[in-house]
C-alpha positions in Angstrom: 38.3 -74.5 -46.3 41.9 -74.5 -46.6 44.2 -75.4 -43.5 45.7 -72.6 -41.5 49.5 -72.9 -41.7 50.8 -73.7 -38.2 53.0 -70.6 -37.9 50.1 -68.2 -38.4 47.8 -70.5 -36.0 48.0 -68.8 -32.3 47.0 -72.3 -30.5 49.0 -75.0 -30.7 47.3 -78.7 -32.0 46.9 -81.0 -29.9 45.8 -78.9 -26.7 43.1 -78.3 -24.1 40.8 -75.3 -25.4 38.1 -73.7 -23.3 34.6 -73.2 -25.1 31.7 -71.1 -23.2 27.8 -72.1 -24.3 25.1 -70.0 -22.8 21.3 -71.2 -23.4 18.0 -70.8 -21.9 17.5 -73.2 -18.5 16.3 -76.6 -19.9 16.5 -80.2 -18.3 18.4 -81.0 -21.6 20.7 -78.6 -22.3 23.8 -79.5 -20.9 23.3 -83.4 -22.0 22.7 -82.1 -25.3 25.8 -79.9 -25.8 27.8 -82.7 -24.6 26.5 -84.9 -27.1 27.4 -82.1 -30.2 31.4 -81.6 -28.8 31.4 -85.5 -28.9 30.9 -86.0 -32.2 33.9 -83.5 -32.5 35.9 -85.0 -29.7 35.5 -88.3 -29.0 37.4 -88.1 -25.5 34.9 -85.3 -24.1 33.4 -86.2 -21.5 31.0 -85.0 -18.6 34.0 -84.3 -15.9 35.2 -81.4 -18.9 32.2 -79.2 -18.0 31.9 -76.6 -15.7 28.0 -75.1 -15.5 26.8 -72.0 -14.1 23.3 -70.6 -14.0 22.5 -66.6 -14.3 21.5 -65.0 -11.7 17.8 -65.0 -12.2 18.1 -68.6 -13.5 16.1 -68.0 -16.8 20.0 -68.9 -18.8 22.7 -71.5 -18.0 26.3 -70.9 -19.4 28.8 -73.8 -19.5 32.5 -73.6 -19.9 33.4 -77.1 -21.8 37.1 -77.7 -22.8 37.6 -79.7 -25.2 40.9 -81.4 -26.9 41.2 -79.2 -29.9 43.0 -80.9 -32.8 43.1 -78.7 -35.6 41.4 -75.3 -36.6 38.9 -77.7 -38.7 37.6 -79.3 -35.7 37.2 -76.3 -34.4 35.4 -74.3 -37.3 33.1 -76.9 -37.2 32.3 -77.3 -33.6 31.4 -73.9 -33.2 29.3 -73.8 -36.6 27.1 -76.6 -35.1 27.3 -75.5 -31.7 26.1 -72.0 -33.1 23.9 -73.5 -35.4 21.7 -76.0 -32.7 18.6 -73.6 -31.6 19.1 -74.4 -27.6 21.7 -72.5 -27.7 22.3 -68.6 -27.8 25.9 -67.9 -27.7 29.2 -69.7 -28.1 32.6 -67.8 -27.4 
C-alpha cells in the first residue's frame, strides 16, 4: 500500500487519535485489546483507555487513543483490531 501524501492526509503524524472497540463482556477483553494497539504503539498504555459497559451489560465499548504515526500504523491497527474475533466493531 502506497503512502498517503501528507497534504491529502486530514490528521496530522505524530498525534493523539481516539479508537472506539465494542465487544461482548469478557474478563479478557480489554487486556486483550491492549495487547493488539501495543504491538502498534509501543507507548500505549492502560491509563489511554476509557471503558464503558452497555446498558444491559451483555457489550463493553472502549475508547483507546493511541499515538498515531502514520496512515500505515493505522490501516493496520484497525485490520487486526477488526480482524481478532472478541471484537465486534472498531470506529
Amino acid at each position: 500500500m502506497a503512502a498517503t501524501p501528507p497534504k491529502e492526509s486530514l490528521i496530522e503524524y505524530p498525534s493523539d487519535f481516539p479508537i472506539k472497540v465494542m465487544g461482548p463482556t469478557h474478563d479478557a477483553f480489554t487486556v486483550t485489546v491492549i495487547e493488539v494497539i501495543t504491538k502498534h504503539d509501543p507507548t500505549f498504555h492502560e491509563g489511554k483507555v476509557e471503558t464503558r459497559p452497555s446498558s444491559g451489560g451483555k457489550y463493553t465499548g472502549l475508547t483507546v487513543t493511541v499515538r498515531a504515526t502514520s496512515r500505515e500504523q493505522l490501516d493496520a491497527l484497525y485490520t487486526e483490531l477488526s480482524a481478532h474475533p472478541m471484537v465486534k466493531i472498531v470506529l
